[in-house]
N, C-alpha and C positions, 0 to 999 in steps of 0.2 A: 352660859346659855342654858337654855331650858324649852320644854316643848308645852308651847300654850293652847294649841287645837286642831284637831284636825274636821276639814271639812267637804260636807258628802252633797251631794247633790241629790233632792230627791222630788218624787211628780207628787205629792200631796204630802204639805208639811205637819197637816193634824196630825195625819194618820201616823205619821214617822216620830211626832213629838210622843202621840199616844202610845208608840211601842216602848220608845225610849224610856219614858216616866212611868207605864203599866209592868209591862213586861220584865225591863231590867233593872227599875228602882231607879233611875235617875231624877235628877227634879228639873224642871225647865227651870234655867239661869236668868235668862233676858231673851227678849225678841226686841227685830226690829223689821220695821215696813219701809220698804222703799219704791212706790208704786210710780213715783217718774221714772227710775230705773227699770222698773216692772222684776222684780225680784223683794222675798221677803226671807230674814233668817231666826232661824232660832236656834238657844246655846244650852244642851242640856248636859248633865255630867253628876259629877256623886257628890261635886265640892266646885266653888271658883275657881278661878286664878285668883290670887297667884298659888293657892297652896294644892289645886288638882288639873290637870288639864282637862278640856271642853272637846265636844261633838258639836261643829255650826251646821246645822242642817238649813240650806241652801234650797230655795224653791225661787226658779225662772220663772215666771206668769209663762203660763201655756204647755208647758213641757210638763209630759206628766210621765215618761220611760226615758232611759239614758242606758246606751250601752257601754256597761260597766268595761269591757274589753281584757286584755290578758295581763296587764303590769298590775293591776291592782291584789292585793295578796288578803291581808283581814285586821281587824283589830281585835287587840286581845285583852281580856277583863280578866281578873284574879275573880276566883270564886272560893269559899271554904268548902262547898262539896258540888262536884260538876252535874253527881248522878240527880241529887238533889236540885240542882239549879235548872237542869235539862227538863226533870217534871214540872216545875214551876213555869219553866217555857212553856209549852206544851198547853198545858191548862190555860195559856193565858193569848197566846201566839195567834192560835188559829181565825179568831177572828180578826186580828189585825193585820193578818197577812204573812208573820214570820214563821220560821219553819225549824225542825231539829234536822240537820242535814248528816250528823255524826253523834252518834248516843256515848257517852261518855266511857271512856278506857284508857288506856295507857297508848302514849305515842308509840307510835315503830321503836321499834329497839331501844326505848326506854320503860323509865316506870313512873312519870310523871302523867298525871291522869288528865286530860283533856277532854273538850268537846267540840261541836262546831254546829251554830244556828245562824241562819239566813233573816237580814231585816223586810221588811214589804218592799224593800226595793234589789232584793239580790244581795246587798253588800253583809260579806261574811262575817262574822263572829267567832273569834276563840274565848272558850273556856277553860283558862286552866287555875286546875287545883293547886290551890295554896295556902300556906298555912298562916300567911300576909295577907289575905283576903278581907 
């Protein structure tokens, strides 16, 4: 077994494509339209399947906010340097709506260097330093 995508639901698909491919260097994979369903998806990520796993961003026709609610926790990207990747947010985030919600430092009682940015729809982001990145 293996993990092929995880997916987010979100009220404007550009805007969420646009953070994804601007912001965090993903590429958009595939779209698809499904307008008798009234829902359309897109698959962005750093690599395919099978050799990376995908983000399907999910847009319901009409629904444009979703309460994210309390089980949901973040997804998390390897970075080579978080301080680095936090300014790069920043510079690029604010017009598309994401956010730095945690400026880059070492977790609680560790010394693994972390971050944590919000997408235009709330859904969290971890950054952690790594030397895998």
């Amino acid at each position: 077994m293996r993990m092929l995508h995880t997916m987010l639901r979100v009220g404007n698909l550009q805007r969420s494509i646009d953070f994804y491919t601007q912001v965090l260097g993903m590429q958009l994979l595939r779209t698809t339209h499904r307008p008798e369903q009234q829902y359309d998806l897109a698959f962005v990520g750093y690599g395919g399947n099978p050799e990376q796993a995908e983000i399907e961003l999910t847009y319901n026709y009409g629904v444009e906010q979703y309460e994210l609610g309390t089980a949901y926790g973040h997804i998390a990207i390897g970075v080579a340097d978080a301080a680095a990747t936090c300014d790069a947010v920043r510079a690029k985030a604010a017009a598309l709506g994401g956010a730095i919600t945690r400026e880059a430092g070492p977790v609680k009682g560790g010394s693994t260097v972390i971050a944590f940015i919000t997408d235009p729809d709330g859904y969290k982001i971890e950054l952690i330093q790594t030397s895998r990145a």
